[in-house]
Phi, psi and omega in degrees: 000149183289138166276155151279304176305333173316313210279323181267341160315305180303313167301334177284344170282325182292347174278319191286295167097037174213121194291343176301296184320304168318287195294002144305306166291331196268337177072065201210158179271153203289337182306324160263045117294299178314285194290313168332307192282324171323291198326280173006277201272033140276297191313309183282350215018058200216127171288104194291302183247173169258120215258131152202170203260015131290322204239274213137216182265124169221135169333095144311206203254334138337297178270026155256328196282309166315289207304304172333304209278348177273321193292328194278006221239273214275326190274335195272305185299342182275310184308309199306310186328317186277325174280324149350286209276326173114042181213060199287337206240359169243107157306102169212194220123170182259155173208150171257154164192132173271156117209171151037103200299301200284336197274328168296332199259301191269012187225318195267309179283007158286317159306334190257008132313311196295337174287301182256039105308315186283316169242094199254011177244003167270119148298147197208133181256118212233107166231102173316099240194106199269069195189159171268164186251115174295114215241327171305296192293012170079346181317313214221158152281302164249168178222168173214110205236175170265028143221124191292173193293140157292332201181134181146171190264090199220132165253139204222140186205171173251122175334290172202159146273176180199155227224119187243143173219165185252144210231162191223203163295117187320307214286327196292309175282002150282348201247000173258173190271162191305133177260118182233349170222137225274342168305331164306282160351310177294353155295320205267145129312190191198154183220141194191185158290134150278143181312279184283009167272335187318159178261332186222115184305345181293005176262008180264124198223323201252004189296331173256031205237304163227151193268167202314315205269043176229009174260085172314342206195130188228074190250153154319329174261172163287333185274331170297341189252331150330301174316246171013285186312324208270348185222010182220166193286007192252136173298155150205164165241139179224165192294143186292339168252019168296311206287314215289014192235342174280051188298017141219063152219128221240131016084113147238137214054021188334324184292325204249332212241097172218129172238139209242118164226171187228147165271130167249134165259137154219185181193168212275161188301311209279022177251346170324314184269359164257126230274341161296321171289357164256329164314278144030267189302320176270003176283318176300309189304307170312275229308316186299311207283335203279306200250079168290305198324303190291333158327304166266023211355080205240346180211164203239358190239126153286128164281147182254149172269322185258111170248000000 
């Protein structure tokens, strides 16, 4: 028979991926991490993880095939527990969630305050990330990418559409002469991406806008090129519920320039029956729909379901 600590030493490392960290929440020294999880992967005669002083601890492919059978291991054991104690209908646990940089910083994590409120005995890791969140390697319980999954054992829904325009410093476009035409534009700077670092083509926006050298200033993130925009003389297009929450920044051409992209959430099929990762999912779904406005930039206020 499986120790249970074992199986719970092993998800806290597989969530954290730093056995210090683990042993930090379980509130034991990491050195009785280190032997638990040894102890383990004896047991199993198996390597759960991969060790490197860059990454942590990351799932092999042993250990992502384990981690299915600990976690539905940890959710049977949280029910019986609740149903015991008579507390069947109070939800707790840890939960991850990958999506997005700008989607991350300025939409999701005022919401998922606004979520343990509602569950306030769920824990939570927010990670916002200008990359995809691998869901085979465990980075996440749920993810929320610019793109849907091709393939893999994933339940996928699209989230929201969203709405990006291109925005500039308010006082600096006052002080230029009026852009009334995409011919204007050739006056201005740019603010944009590196190229060959993107993660998604749905992030190429300005090529068919401008030519490269009038793109001055280039970063991987998106909140770096927010920034930027907000304070210097140079355009950018940005997600609308990022900017439109800024006043000092202003939408040009609003009319002639609008780019329409979508978020897809998904999580692994075998996360359906867990019943915090589906509070989780449908908290997001209500939360996303009440704020279409700020979405498509139509409003400059994130809405709460809970106030």
């Amino acid at each position: 028979m499986l120790d249970w600590d074992g199986i719970r030493y092993f998800l806290e490392v597989a969530r954290t991926q730093r056995v210090s960290a683990a042993a930090k929440r379980l509130g034991v020294q990491h050195t009785t991490v280190s032997r638990r999880i040894h102890a383990l992967e004896r047991e199993l005669d198996a390597v759960l993880f991969d060790k490197s002083k860059a990454t942590g601890f990351t799932l092999t492919e042993d250990g992502q095939r384990f981690f299915v059978h600990a976690e539905q291991i940890e959710g049977n054991l949280l029910s019986a527990r609740s149903e015991i104690s008579g507390q069947a209908q109070m939800l707790s646990g840890h939960l991850r969630v990958g999506c997005t940089e700008g989607f991350g910083n300025y939409v999701l994590a005022p919401l998922m305050t606004n979520f343990q409120r509602c569950f306030p005995a769920i824990t939570l890791d927010i990670m916002p990330v200008p990359r995809f969140i691998s869901l085979s390697k465990r980075e996440a319980d749920i993810a929320i990418a610019l793109e849907r999954p091709q393939r893999g054992p994933y339940l996928c829904t699209k989230l929201s559409d969203y709405r990006l325009k291109l925005y500039g410093n308010t006082d600096y476009l006052a002080s230029s002469s009026p852009i009334t035409t995409l011919e204007d534009l050739r006056a201005h700077t740019f603010i944009g991406y590196v190229e060959e670092l993107l993660f998604s083509d749905h992030l190429r926006y300005l090529e068919d806008l401008v030519s490269n050298d009038k793109v001055i200033f280039k970063s991987t993130s998106v909140i770096a090129q927010y920034h930027a925009a907000a304070h210097s003389g140079s355009l950018a297009i940005l997600p609308c519920f990022m900017a439109e929450q800024d006043p000092r920044l202003t939408a040009v051409l609003e009319d002639q320039i609008v780019i329409d992209r979508s978020f897809w959430m998904y999580c692994h099929e075998d996360l359906r029956h867990s019943r915090r990762v589906m509070a989780l999912w449908d908290f997001l779904k209500q939360a996303v729909q009440l704020n279409q406005a700020l979405l498509q930039g139509e409003s400059d206020q994130l809405q709460y379901l809970v106030r």
